[in-house]
SERO-4910 file (N, C-alpha, C, O; in steps of 0.05 Angstrom, whole numbers):
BEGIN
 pado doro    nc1    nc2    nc3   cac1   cac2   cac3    cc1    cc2    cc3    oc1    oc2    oc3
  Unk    A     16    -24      0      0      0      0     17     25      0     15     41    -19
  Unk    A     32     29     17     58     44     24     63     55     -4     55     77     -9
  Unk    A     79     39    -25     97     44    -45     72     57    -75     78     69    -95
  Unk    A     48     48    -67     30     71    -88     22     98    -66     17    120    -76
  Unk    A     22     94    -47     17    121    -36     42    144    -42     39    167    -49
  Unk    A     60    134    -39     92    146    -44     90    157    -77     94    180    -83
  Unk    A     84    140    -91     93    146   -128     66    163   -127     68    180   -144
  Unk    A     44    165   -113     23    193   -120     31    216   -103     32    239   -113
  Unk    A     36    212    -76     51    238    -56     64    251    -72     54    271    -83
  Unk    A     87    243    -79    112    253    -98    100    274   -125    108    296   -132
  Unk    A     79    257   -137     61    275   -170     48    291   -161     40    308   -177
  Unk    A     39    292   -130     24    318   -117     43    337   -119     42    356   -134
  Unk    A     67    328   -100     79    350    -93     97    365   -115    103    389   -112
  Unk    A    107    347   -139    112    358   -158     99    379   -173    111    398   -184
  Unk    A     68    372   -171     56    384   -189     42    412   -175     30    431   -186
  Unk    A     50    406   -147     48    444   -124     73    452   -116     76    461    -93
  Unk    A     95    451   -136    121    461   -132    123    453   -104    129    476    -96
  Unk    A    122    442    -87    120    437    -58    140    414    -54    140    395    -70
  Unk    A    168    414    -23    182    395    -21    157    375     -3    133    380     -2
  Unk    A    173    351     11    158    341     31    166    355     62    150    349     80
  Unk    A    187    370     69    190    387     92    171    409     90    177    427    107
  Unk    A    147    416     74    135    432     67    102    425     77     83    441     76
  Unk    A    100    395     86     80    388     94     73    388    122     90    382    138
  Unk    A     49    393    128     50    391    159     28    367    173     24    361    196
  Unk    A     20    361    151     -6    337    158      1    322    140     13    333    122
  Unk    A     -1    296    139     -7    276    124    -24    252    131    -18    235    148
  Unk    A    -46    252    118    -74    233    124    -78    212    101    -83    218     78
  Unk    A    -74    189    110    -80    168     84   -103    152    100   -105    145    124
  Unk    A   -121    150     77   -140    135     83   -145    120     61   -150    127     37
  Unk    A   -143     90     76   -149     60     75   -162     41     93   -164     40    118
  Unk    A   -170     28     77   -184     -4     96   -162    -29     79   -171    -51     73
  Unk    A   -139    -22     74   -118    -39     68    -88    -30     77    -69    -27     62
  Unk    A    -90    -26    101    -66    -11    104    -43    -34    111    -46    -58    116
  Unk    A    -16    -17    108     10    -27    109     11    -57    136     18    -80    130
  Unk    A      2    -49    161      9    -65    176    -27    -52    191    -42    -32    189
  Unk    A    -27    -74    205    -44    -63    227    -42    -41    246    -61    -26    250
  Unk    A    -20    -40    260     -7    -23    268     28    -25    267     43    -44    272
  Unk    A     36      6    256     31     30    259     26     39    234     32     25    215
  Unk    A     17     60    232     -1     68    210     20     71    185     44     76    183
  Unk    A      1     66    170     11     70    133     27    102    136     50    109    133
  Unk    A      4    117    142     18    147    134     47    156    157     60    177    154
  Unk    A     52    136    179     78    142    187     94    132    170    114    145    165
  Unk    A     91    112    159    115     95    147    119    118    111    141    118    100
  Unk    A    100    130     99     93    144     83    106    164     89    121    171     70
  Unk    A    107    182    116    118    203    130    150    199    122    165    214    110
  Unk    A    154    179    132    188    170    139    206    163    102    230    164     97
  Unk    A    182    155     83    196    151     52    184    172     41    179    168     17
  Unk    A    177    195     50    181    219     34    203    244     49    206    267     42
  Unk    A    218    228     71    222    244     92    208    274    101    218    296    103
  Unk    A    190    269    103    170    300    115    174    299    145    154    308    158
  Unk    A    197    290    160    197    298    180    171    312    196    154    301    210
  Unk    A    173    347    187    159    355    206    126    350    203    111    360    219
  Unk    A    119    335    185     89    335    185     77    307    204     84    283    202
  Unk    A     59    317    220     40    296    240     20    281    218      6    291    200
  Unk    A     24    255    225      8    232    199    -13    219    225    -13    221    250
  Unk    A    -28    206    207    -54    194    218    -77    176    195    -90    187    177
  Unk    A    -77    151    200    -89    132    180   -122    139    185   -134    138    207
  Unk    A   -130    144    163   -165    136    164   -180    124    154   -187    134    132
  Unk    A   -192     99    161   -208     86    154   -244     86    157   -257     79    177
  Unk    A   -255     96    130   -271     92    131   -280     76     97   -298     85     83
  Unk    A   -265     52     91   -271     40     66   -263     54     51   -243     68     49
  Unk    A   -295     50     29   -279     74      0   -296     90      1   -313     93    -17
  Unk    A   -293    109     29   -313    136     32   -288    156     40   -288    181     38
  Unk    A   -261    135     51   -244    144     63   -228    172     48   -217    191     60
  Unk    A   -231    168     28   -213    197     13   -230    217     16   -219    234     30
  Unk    A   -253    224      9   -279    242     11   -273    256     42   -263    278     47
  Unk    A   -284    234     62   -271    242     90   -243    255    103   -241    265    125
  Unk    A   -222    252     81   -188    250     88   -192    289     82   -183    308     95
  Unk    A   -214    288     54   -198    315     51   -226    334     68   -226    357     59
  Unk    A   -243    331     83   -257    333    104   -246    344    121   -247    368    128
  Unk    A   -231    319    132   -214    331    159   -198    342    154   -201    362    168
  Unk    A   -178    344    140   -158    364    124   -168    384    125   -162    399    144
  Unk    A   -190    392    104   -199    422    108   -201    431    137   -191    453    142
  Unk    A   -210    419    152   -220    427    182   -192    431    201   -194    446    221
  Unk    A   -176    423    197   -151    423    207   -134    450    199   -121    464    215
  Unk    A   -136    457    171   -131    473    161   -153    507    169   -142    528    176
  Unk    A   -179    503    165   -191    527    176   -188    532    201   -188    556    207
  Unk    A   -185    510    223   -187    509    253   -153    518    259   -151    537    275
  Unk    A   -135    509    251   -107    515    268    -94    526    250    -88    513    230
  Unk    A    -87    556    255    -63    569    235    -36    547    231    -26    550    208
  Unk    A    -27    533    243      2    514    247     -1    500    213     18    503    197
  Unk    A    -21    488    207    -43    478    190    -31    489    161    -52    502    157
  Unk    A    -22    492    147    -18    501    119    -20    491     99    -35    502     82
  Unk    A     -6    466     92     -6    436     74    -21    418     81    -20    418    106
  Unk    A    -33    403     74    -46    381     85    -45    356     67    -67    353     57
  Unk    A    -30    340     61    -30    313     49    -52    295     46    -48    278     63
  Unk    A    -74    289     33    -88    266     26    -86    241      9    -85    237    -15
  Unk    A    -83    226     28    -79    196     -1   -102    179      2   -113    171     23
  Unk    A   -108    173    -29   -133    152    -17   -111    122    -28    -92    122    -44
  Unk    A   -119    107    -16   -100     75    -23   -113     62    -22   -133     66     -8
  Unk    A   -108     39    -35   -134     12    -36   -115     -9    -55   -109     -5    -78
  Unk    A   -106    -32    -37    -95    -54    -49   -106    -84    -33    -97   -102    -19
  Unk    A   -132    -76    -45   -142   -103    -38   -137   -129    -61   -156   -144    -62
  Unk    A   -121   -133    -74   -113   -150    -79    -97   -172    -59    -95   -196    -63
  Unk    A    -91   -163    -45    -76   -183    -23    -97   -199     -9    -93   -222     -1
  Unk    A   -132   -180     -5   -144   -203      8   -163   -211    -11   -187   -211     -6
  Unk    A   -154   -218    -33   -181   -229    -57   -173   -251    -55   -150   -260    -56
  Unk    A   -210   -267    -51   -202   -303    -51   -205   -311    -79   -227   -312    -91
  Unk    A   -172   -317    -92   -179   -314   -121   -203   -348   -127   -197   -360   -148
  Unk    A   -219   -356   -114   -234   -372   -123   -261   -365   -124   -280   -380   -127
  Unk    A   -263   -331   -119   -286   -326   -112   -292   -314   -142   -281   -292   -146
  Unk    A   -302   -321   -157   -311   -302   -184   -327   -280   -172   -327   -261   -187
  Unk    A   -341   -276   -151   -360   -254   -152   -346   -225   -141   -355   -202   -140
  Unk    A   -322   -237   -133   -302   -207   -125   -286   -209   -137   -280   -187   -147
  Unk    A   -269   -228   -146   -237   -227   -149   -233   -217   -178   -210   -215   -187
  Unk    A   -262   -208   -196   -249   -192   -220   -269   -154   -219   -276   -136   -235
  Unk    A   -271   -159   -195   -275   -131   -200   -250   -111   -184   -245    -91   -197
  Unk    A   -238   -114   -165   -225    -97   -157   -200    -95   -160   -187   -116   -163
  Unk    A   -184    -68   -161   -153    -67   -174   -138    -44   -160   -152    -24   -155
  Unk    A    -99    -43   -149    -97    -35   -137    -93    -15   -149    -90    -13   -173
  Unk    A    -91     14   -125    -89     44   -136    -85     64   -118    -89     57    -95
  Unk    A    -80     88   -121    -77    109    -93    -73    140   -124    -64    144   -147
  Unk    A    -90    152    -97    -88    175   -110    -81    207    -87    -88    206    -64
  Unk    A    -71    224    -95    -72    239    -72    -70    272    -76    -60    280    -97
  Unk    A    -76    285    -64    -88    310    -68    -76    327    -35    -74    320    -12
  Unk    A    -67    357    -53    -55    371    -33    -72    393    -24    -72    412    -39
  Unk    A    -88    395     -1    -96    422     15    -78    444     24    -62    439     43
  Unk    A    -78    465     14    -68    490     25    -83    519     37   -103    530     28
  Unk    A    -71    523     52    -86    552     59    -90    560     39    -80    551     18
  Unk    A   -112    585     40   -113    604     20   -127    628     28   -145    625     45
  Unk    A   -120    660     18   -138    677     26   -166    683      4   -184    699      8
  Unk    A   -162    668    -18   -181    671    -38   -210    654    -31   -218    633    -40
  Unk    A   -219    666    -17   -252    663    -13   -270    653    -38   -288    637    -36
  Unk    A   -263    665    -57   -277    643    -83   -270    627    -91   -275    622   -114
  Unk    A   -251    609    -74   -245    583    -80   -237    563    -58   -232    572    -36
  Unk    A   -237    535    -61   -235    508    -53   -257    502    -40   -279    500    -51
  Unk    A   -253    496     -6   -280    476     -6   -304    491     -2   -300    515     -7
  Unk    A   -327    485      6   -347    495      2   -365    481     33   -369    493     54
  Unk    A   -372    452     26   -383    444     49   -386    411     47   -387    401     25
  Unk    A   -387    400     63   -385    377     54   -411    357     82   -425    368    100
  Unk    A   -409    332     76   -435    315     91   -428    292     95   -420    280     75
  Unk    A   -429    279    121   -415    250    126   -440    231    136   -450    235    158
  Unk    A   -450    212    119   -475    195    133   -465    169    128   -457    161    107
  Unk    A   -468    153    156   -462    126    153   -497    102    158   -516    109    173
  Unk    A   -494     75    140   -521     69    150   -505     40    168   -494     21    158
  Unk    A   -508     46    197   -490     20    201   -503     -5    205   -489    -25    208
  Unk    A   -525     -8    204   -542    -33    197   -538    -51    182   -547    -74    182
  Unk    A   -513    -35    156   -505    -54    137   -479    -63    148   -468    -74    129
  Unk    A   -465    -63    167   -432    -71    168   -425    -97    166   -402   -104    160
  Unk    A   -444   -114    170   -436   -140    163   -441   -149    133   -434   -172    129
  Unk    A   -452   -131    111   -450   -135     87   -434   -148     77   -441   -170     69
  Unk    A   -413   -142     74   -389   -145     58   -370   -130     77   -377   -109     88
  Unk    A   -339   -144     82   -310   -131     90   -288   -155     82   -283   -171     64
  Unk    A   -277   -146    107   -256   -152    119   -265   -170    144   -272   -159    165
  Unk    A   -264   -190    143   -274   -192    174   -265   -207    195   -275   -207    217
  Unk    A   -240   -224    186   -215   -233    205   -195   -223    199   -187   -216    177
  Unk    A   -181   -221    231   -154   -213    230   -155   -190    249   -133   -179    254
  Unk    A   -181   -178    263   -189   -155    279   -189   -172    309   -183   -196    311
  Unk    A   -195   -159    326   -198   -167    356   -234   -188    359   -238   -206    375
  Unk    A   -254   -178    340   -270   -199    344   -263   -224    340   -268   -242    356
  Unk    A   -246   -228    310   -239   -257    301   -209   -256    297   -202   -253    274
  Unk    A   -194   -258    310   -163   -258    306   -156   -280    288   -172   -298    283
  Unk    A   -135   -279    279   -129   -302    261   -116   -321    266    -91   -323    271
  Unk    A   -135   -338    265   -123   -369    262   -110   -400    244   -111   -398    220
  Unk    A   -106   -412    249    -94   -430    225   -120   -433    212   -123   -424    189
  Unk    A   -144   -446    227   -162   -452    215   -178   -428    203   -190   -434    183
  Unk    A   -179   -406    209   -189   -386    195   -179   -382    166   -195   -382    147
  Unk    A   -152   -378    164   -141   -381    141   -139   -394    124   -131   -387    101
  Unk    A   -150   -428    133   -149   -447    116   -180   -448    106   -188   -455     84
  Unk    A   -195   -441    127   -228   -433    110   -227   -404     95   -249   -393     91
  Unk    A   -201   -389     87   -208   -366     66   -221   -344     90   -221   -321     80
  Unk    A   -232   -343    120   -239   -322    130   -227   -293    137   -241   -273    143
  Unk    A   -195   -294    133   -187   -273    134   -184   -252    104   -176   -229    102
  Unk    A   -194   -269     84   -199   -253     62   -226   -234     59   -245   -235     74
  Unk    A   -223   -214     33   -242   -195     31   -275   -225     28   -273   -249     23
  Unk    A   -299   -208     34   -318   -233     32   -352   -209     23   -355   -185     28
  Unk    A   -368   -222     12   -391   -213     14   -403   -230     21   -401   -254     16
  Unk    A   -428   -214     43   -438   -238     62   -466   -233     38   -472   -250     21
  Unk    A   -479   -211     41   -506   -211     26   -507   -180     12   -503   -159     23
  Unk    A   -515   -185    -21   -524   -166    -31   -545   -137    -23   -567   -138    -13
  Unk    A   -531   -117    -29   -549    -89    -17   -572    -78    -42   -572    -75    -66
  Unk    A   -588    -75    -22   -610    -63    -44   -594    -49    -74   -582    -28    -71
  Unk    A   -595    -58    -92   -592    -39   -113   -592    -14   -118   -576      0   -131
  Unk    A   -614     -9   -107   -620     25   -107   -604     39    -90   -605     64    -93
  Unk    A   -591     33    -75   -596     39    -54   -560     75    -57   -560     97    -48
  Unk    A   -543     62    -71   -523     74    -73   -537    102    -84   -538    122    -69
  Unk    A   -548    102   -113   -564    120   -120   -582    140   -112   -583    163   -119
  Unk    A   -593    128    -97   -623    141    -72   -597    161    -53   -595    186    -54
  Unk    A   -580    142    -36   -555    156    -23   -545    188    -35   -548    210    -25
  Unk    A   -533    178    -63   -527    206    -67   -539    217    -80   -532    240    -88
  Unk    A   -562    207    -89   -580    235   -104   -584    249    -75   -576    272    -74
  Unk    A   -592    242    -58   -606    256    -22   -582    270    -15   -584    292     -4
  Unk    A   -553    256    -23   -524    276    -11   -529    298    -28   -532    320    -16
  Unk    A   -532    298    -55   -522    323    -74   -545    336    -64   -538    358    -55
  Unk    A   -570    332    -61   -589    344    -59   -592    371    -33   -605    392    -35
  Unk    A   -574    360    -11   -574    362     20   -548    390     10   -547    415     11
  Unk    A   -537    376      4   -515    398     -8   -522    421    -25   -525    444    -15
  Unk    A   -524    416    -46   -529    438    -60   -558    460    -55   -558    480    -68
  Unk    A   -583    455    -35   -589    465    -18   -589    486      3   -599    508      8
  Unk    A   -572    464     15   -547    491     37   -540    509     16   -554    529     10
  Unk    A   -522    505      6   -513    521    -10   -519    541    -33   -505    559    -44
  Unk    A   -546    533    -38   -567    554    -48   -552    548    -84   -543    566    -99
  Unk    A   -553    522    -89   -542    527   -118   -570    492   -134   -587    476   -128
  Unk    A   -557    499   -151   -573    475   -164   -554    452   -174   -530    449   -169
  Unk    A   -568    436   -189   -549    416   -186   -534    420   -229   -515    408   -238
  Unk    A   -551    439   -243   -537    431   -266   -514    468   -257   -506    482   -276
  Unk    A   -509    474   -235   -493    493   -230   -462    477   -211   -446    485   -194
  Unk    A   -464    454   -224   -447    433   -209   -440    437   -241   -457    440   -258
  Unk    A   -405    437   -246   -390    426   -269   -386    402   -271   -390    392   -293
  Unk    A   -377    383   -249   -367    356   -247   -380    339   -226   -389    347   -205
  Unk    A   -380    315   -235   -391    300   -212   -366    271   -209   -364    254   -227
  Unk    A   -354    272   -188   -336    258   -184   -354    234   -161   -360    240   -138
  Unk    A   -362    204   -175   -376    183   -150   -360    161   -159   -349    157   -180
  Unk    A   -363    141   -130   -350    126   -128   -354    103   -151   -377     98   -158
  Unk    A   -330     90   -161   -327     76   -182   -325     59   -185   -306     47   -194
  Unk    A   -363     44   -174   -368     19   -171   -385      9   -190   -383    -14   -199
  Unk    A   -405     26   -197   -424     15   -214   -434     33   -228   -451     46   -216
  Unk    A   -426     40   -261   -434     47   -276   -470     57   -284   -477     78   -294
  Unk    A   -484     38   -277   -507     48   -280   -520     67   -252   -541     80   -254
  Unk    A   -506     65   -231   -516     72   -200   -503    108   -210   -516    128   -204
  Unk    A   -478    107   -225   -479    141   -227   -503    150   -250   -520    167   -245
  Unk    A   -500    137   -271   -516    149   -288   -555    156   -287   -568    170   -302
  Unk    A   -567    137   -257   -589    133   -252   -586    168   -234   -598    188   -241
  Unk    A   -568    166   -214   -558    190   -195   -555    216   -218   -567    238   -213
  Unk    A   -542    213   -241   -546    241   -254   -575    246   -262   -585    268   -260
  Unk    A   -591    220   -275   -614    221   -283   -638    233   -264   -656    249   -271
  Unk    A   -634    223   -239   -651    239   -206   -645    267   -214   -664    281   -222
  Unk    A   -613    280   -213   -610    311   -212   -619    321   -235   -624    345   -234
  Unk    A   -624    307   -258   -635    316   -276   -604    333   -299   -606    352   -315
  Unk    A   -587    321   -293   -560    336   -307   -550    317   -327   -562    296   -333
  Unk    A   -534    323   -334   -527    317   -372   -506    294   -361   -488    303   -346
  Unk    A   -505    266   -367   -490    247   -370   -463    248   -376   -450    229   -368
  Unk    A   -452    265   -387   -426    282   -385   -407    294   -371   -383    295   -374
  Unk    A   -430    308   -346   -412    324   -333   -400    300   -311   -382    308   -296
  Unk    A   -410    270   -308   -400    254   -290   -376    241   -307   -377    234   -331
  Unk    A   -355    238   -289   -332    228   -295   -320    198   -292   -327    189   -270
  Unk    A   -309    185   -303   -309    161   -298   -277    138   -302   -270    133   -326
  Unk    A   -263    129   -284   -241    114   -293   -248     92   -285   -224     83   -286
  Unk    A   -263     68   -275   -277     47   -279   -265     27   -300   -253      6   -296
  Unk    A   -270     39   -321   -259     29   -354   -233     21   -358   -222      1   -367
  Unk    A   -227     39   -348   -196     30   -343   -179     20   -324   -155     12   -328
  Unk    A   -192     19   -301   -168     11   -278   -186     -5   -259   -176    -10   -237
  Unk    A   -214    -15   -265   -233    -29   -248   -237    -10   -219   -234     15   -216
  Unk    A   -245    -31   -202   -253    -14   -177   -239     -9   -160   -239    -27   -143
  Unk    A   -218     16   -154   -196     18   -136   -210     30   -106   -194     43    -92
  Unk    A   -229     26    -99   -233     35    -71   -242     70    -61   -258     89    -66
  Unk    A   -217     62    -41   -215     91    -30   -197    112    -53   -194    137    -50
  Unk    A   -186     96    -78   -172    108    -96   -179    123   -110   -167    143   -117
  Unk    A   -206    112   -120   -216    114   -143   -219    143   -158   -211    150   -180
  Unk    A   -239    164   -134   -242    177   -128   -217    201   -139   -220    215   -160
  Unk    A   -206    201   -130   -176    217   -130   -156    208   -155   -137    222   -162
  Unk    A   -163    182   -169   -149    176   -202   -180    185   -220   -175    187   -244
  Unk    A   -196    188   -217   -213    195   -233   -209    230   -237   -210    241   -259
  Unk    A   -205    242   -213   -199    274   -207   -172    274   -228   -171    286   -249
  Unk    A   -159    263   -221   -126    263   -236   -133    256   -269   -121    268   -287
  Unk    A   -149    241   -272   -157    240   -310   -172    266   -314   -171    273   -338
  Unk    A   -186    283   -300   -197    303   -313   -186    323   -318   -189    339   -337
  Unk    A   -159    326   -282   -142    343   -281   -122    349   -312   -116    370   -324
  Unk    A   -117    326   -316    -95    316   -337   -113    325   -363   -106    341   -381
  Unk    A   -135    315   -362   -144    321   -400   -151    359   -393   -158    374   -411
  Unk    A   -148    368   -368   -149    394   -378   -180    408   -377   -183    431   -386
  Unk    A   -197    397   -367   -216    404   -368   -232    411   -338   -256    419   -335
  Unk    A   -213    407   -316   -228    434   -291   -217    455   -298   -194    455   -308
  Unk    A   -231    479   -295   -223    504   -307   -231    525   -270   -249    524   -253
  Unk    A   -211    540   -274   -225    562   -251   -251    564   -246   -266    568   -265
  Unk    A   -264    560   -216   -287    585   -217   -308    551   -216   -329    552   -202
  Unk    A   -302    526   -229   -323    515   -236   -328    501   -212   -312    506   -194
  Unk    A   -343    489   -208   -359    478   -177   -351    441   -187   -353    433   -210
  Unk    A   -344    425   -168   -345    394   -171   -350    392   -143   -343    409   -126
  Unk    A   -365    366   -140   -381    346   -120   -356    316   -123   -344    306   -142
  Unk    A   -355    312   -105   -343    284    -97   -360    265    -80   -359    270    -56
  Unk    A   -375    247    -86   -387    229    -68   -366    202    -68   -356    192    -88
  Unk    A   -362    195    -43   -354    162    -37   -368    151    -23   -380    164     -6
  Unk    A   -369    125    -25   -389    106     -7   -371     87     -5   -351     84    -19
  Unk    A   -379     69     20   -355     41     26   -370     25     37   -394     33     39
  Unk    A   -363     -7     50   -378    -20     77   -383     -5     92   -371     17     93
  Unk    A   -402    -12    110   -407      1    133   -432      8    145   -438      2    168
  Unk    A   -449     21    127   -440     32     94   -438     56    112   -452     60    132
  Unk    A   -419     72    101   -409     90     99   -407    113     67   -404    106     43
  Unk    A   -410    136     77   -416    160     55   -407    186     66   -412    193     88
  Unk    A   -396    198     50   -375    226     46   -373    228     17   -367    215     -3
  Unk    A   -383    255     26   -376    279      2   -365    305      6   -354    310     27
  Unk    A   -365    323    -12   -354    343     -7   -358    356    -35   -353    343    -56
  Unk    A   -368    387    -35   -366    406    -55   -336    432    -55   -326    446    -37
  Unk    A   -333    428    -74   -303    446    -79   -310    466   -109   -321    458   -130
  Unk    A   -300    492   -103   -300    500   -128   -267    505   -135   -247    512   -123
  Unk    A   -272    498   -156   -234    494   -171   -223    524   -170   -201    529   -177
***
């Protein structure tokens, strides 16, 4: 996990003229991290040498990047000390796919993406507001679910496949959809804007028809949602943040324009966040 968080840190910081002694936070969020303990973003801390920046792992699935740059912002408006803020989303669940399972083991692929917060005095720009709803009734859905303090791992655990990724039972269909049409909705609201006054729609990059039903609710043009799915399958907490990086790259956030980020994970868990570029 470590060594893709590192090769995206580095294209951040290249690409904000920024060293890594220049950072003062660093937040990676995963539900695949390096070791159990101690966290991914210390060991991340120590191979970019950023010394002086304070790290901290967050897990909330693949809601976790949405949330990373959450608390980031908040760290950043709340404590002047606060200037840089590091986000990585990471996701290398390939290590726990039971490759005999056809119903997971060809959708997901590994990836990390990451994104730099900075102060700013320009008021017409970055974040805006963002909304964290979890439904925890679903946590036994689908995870991770040995190798934690409920089920520690055992020979026999391992040899029945329990410490791998698992789905226990299918979630309503609708249900991702319904989620963030109600997020964008809750959002853009507050914020007194509409939803075809959104440029981009950055959602999580699990199921193709669950965004396009979600643009169809807002009633906005199939276009303005973005998508790397196609190419790199389902990277998680990644996804999110390499889909931002394909739009970044073809050139097409422009000043001034407004994007939405929704993630969803187990848990279920949900984070978003509105930013204007």
């Amino acid at each position: 996990t470590v060594d893709l968080c590192e090769h995206a840190a580095r294209q951040a910081l290249e690409r904000a003229g920024l060293e890594p002694r220049d950072l003062d936070l660093i937040v990676v969020a995963t539900d695949t991290p390096e070791y159990l303990t101690p966290a991914t973003a210390a060991v991340l801390q120590y191979r970019l040498s950023a010394g002086h920046a304070g790290t901290f792992d967050l897990n909330a699935a693949c809601a976790g990047f949405v949330m990373g740059i959450d608390v980031g912002v908040k760290y950043i408006r709340t404590d002047p000390r606060y200037t840089h803020v590091l986000v990585v989303g990471a996701y290398a669940m390939s290590k726990y796919l039971n490759k005999e399972d056809k119903k997971t083991v060809t959708l997901f692929a590994d990836g990390a993406g990451a994104i730099l917060l900075s102060a700013s005095e320009e008021e017409d720009r970055g974040f805006m507001d963002s909304e964290l709803i979890t439904l925890g009734q679903y946590y036994d859905g689908m995870g991770i679910y040995g190798g934690g303090t409920r089920r520690p791992i055992t020979e026999e655990m391992v040899h029945n496949k329990g410490h791998l990724f698992r789905i226990n039972y299918r979630f309503p269909p609708e249900l991702n959809q319904q989620m963030w049409t109600r997020i964008a909705r809750d959002l853009f609201a507050r914020n007194e804007i509409e939803p075809l006054d959104v440029d981009h729609y950055f959602l999580t990059q699990i199921n193709i028809n669950s965004i396009r039903k979600t643009l169809d609710n807002l009633k906005v043009p199939q276009e303005r949602a973005h998508t790397a799915m196609q190419y790199y399958a389902y990277t998680g907490s990644a996804c999110i943040p390499i889909t931002l990086n394909k739009a970044f790259e073809a050139g097409v956030l422009q000043p001034g324009q407004i994007l939405i980020m929704i993630g969803s994970g187990s848990g279920l868990t949900f984070g978003s966040t509105l930013f204007r570029w």
